[in-house]
C-alpha positions in Angstrom: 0.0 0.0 0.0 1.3 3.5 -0.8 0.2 6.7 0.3 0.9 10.7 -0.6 1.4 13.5 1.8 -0.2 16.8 0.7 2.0 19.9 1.5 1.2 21.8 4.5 -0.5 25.4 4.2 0.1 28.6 5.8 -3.0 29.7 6.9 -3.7 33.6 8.4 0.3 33.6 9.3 0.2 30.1 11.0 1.3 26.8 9.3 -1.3 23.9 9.4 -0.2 20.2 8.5 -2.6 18.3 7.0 -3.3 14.9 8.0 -2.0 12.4 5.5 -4.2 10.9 2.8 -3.9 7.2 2.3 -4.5 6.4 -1.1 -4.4 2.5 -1.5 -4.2 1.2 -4.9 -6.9 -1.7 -6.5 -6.1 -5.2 -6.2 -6.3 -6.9 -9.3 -6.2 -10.7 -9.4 -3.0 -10.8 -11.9 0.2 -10.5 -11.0 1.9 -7.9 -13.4 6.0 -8.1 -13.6 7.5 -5.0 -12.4 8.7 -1.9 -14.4 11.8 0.1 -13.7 10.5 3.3 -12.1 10.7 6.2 -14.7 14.4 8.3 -14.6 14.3 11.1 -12.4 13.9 14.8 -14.5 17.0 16.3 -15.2 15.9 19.7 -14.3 14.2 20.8 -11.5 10.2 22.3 -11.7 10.2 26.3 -12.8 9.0 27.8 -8.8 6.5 30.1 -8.8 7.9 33.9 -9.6 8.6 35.9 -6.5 6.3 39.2 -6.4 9.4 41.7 -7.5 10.9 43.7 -4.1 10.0 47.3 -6.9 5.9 45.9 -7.0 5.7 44.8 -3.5 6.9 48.2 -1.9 4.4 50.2 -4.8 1.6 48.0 -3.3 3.1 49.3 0.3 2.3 52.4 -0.6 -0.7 52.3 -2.1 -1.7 50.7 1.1 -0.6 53.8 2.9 -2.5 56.5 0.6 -5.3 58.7 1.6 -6.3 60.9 4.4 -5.1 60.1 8.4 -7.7 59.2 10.0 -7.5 60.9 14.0 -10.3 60.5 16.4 -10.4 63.4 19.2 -11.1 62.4 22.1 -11.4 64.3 25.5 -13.2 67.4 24.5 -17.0 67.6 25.7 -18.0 68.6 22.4 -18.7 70.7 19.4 -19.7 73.5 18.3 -17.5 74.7 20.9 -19.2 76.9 23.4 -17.1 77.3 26.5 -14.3 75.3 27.3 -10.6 76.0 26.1 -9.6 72.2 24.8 -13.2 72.5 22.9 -12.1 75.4 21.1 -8.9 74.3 20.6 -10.1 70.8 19.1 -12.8 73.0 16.9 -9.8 75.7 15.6 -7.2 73.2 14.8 -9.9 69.9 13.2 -11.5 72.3 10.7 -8.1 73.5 10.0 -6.8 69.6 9.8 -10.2 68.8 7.3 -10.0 72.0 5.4 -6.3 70.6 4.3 -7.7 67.3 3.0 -5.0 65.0 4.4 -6.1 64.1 7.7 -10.1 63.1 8.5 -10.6 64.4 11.9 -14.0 62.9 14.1 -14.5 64.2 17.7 -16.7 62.7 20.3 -19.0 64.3 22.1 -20.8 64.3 25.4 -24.9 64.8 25.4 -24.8 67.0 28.4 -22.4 69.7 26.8 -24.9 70.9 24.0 -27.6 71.3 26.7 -29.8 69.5 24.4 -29.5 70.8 21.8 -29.3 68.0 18.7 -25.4 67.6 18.1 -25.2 67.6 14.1 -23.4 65.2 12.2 -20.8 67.1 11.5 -19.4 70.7 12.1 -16.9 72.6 9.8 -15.4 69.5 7.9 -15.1 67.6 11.7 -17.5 64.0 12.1 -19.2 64.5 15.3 -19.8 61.0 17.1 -21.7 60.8 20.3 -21.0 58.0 23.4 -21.9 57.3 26.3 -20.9 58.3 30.0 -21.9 59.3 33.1 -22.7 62.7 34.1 -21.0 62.9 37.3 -17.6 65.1 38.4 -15.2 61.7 39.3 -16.7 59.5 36.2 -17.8 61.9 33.0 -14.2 62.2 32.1 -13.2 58.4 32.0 -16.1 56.6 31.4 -17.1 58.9 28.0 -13.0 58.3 27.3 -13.4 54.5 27.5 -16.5 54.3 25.3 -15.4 56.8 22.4 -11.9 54.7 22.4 -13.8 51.7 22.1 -15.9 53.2 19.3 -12.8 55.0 17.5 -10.9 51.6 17.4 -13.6 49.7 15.9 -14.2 51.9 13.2 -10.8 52.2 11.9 -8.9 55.2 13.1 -5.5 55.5 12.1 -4.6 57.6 15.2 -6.5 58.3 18.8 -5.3 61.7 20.0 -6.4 62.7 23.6 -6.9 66.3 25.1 -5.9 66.2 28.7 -4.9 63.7 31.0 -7.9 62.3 32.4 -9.0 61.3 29.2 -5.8 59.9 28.3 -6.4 57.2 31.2 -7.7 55.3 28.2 -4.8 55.5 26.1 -3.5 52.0 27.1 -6.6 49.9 25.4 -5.3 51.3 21.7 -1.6 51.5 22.5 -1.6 47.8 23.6 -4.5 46.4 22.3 -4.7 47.9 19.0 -3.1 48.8 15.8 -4.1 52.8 16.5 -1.2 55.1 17.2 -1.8 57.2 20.6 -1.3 61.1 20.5 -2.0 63.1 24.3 -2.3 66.8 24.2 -1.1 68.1 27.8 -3.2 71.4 28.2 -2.1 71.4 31.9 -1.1 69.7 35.0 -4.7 67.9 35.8 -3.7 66.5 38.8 -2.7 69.3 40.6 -6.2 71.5 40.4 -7.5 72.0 43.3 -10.7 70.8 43.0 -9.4 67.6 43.1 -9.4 65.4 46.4 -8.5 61.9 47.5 -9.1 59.0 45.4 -9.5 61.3 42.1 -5.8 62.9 42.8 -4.4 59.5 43.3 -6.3 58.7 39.9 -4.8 61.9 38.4 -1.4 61.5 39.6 -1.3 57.8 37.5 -2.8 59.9 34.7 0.0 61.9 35.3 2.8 59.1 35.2 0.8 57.2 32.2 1.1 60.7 29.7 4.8 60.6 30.2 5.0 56.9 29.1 2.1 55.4 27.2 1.3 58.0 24.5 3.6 57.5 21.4 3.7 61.5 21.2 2.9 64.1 23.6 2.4 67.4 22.5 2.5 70.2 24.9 0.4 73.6 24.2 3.5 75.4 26.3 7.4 75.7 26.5 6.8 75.1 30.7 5.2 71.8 29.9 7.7 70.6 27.5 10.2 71.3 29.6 7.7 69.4 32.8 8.2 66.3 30.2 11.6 66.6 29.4 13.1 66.9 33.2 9.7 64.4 34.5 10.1 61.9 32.2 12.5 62.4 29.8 10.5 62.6 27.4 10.2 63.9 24.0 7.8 66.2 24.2 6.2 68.4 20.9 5.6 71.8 21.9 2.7 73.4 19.2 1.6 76.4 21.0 -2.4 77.3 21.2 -3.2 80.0 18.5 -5.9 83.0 18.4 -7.9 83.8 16.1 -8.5 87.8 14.6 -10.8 89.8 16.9 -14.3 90.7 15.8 -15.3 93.9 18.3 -19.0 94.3 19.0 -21.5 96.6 20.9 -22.5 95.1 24.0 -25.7 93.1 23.6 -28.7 94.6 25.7 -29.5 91.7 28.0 -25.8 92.6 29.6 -26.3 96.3 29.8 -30.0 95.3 31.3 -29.5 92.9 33.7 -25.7 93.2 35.1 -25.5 97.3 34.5 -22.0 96.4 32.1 -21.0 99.6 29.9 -18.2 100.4 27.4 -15.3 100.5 29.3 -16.7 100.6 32.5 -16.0 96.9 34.2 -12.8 94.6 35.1 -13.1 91.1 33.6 -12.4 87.6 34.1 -13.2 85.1 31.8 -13.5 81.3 32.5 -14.9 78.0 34.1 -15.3 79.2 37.9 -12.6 76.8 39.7 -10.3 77.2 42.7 -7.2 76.9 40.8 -8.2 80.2 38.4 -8.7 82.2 41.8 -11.5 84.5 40.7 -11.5 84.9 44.9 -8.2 86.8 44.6 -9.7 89.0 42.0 -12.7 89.4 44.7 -10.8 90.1 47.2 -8.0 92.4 45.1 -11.4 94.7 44.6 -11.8 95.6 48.4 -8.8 97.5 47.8 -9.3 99.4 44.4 -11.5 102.1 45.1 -12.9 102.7 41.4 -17.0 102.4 40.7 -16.5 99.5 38.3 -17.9 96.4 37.5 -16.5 93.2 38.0 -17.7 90.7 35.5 -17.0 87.3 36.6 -18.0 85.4 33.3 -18.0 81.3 33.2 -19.7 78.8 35.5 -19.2 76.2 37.9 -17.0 72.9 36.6 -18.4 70.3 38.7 -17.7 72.7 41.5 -21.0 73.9 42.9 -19.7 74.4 46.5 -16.5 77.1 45.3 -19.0 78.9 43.2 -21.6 79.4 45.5 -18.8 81.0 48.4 -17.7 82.8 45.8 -21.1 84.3 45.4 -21.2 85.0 49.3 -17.8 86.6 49.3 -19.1 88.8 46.3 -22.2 89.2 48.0 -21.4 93.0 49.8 -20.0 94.0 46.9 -22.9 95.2 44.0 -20.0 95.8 41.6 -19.4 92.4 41.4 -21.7 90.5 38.5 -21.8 86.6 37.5 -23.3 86.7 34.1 -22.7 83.0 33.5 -21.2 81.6 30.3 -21.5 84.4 27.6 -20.6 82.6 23.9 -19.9 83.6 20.4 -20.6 87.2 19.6 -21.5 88.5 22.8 -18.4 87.2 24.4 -16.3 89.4 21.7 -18.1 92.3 22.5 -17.3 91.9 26.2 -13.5 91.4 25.6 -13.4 94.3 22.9 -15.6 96.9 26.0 -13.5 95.3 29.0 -11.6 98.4 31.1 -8.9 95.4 31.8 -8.5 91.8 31.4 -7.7 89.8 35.0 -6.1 86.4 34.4 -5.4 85.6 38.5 -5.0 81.8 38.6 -2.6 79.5 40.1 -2.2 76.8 37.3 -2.7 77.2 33.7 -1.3 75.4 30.7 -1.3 78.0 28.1 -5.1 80.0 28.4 -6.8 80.5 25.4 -9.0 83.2 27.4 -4.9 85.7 27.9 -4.2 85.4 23.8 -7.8 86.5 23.4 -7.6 89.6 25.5 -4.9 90.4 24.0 -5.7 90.2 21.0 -8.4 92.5 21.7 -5.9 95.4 22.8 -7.3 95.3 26.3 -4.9 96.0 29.6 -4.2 92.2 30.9 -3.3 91.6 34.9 -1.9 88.0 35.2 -0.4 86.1 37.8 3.2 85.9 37.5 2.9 81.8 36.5 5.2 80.5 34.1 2.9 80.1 31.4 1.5 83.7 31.5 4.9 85.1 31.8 5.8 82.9 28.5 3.4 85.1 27.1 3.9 88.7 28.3 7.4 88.7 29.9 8.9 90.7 27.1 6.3 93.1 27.0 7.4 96.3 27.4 4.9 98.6 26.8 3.4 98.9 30.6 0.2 98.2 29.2 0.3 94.5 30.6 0.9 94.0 34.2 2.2 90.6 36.3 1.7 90.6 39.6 2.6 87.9 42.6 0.1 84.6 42.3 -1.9 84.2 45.0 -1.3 87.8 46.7 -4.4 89.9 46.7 -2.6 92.9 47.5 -0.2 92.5 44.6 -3.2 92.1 42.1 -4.8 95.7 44.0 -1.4 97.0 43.1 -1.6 96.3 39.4 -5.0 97.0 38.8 -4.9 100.4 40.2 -1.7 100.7 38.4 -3.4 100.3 34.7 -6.9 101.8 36.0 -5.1 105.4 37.0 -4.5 106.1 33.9 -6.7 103.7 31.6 -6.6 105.6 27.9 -2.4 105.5 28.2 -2.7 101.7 29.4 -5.0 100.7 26.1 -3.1 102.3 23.6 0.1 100.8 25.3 -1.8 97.2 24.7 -2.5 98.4 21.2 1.2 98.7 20.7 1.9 95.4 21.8 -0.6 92.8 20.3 1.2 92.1 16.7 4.3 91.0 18.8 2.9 89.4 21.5 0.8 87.0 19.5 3.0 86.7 16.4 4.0 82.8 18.1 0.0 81.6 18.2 -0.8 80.9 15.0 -3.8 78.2 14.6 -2.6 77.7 10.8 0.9 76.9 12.0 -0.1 74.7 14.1 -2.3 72.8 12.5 0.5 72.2 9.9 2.6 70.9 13.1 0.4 68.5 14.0 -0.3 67.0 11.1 3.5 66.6 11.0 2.8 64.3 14.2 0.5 62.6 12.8 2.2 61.3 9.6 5.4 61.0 11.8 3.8 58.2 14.1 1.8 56.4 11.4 4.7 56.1 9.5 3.8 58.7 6.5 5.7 61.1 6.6 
């Protein structure tokens, strides 16, 4: 009996034997002599022709043609209302679409539209909703851990978080998937103050992850990239916020109505109403500046319902003091472009989108005398801008009364300033510096 073995396959990657067939030949009832078995070929079979190295690196290629595909994730959502990272995701993904080599889709939370129905899409950007939970410790993480789930089932080429909470979910693509992992550090998370126990512990992990899972972090300041470099050493891509060109306005009535604001008449602050941007210190600074102007404290509580309401009862003496709530769009221009002054008083920032904006508007800013704000104004020297001491109401006093003695020198001193001071924030540039990132981690450079 004789038998033939068929050749083993390979079989996604994985060789597989076949069992061998036995293939017994008929008896017959004659004996038949026996042949010589036939000579052996001279030449060996012609193989199979290779795929030539030229063809197979042209298919490569092709395989690597067409747009990036990047889901955002770690914004609350779009059309950007209030929020810095939302604004900066909205500036710099219309940018990225507009340009036709990267595909941008940001997920979105149902709680930040206010329900409003979230389109489909929103200046070239896909707008994907998930799921989370709408509480301060889980919102974050859980709508993080859904959209990743989402982005890496539907084929995205890169998953680029904003922030480090978010960012918690970076290991699930790193690891698990094919998806290259891209973390925007807007700021040191885990030290805000609203923070406490088991979510700083959290935060601090965030913290350690950004430095070590994320195949690129890109920082939105120089004090951050530096924070990487010494932290971690690690490589970190500084691509600076940008601003865009101011659009001044008349103040819209319901203002004028309801919180008595006038051209030139109030101090403002802008932003979500948090211990760590110290719109106390501004409160308290006021005690000391004896001018009859408003103070506009414009933003609202970020899961922090207790600071905001003793904010309110430190304010509460004081009927200069006004808490218009978020203002958006058009009506916040006109309230940076009628400001007297621009207060920027907090303890930790990244790089605020809220201090370019001011500026841009050729408003007198106070800041704090934080690294990131004096990235930004250090080498002003037109005396229109003034730093002060962080976390020293007297020091803020100081300043304010410094620009508000003499308030028509102070603007046109800001005036002076604004091409050079913002001539680094560019949202063109970069956009073009990202999508460098991008094609530098997935290879297409």
């Amino acid at each position: 009996m004789a038998f033939s073995v068929l050749p083993s396959r390979a079989r996604g990657g994985i060789a597989s034997l076949d069992v061998p067939t036995v293939q017994p030949h008929a008896a017959t009832a004659v004996e038949t002599p026996l042949r010589p078995a036939p000579a052996a070929p001279t030449t060996a079979p012609a193989a199979a022709p290779a795929t030539p190295v030229r063809t197979r690196r042209v298919l490569r290629r092709r395989r690597r043609t067409g747009p990036i595909k990047v889901a955002m994730i770690g914004q609350k959502g779009l059309p950007a209302t209030f929020g810095g990272v939302e604004h900066h995701v909205e500036k710099l993904g219309a940018i990225l679409a507009e340009r036709g080599d990267v595909e941008v889709m940001a997920y979105c939370r149902k709680s930040y539209s206010e329900g409003a129905p979230i389109p489909a899409s929103h200046q070239g950007i896909r707008l994907v909703t998930t799921p989370t939970i709408n509480s301060k410790h889980l919102d974050a993480i859980v709508h993080s851990i859904t959209s990743t789930i989402h982005a890496m089932a539907t084929g995205a080429d890169v998953i680029h978080y904003h922030a480090m909470g978010p960012g918690l979910a970076a290991p699930l693509p790193r690891f698990l998937g094919r998806q290259k992992v891209v973390l925007t550090v807007h700021g040191l998370d885990n030290e805000r103050a609203k923070w406490g126990g088991l979510a700083s512990k959290i935060l601090g992990l965030a913290h350690w992850m950004s430095g070590h899972v994320p195949d690129q972090v890109v920082t939105v300041s120089k004090t951050l990239a530096e924070h990487y470099d010494t932290q971690f050493a690690a490589d970190a891509r500084y691509i600076p916020n940008g601003v865009a060109a101011p659009a001044p306005g008349e103040l819209p009535q319901w203002l004028v109505d309801e919180f008595g604001l006038t051209p030139g008449g109030y101090v403002l602050f802008v932003g979500r109403v948090v211990p760590e941007k110290r719109p106390d210190l501004l409160v308290e600074a006021m005690k000391s500046v004896p001018q009859n102007l408003k103070v506009a404290i414009v933003g609202g509580s970020s899961f922090t319902d207790e600071y905001v309401a003793t904010l309110r009862a430190a304010a509460a003496g004081d009927d200069r003091i006004v808490f218009p709530g978020y203002v958006h769009g058009a009506d916040l221009q006109a309230v940076y472009s009628n400001a007297a002054v621009f207060v920027q008083p907090s303890d930790l920032e990244g790089l605020p989108l809220t201090l370019l904006e001011a500026i841009s508007y050729g408003i007198p800013v106070v800041a704090s005398d934080i690294p990131p704000h004096k990235e930004v104004l250090d080498e002003c020297s037109c005396g229109g801008h003034q730093l002060f001491v962080h976390g020293d109401a007297q020091s803020l006093a100081h300043a304010l009364r410094a620009v508000l003695q003499d308030t028509a020198r102070a603007h046109s001193a800001a005036r002076d300033e604004v091409e050079y001071l913002l001539k680094p924030y560019s949202w063109t540039v970069a956009a073009e510096e990202l999508a460098s990132v991008y094609g530098t981690v997935t290879g297409r450079r």
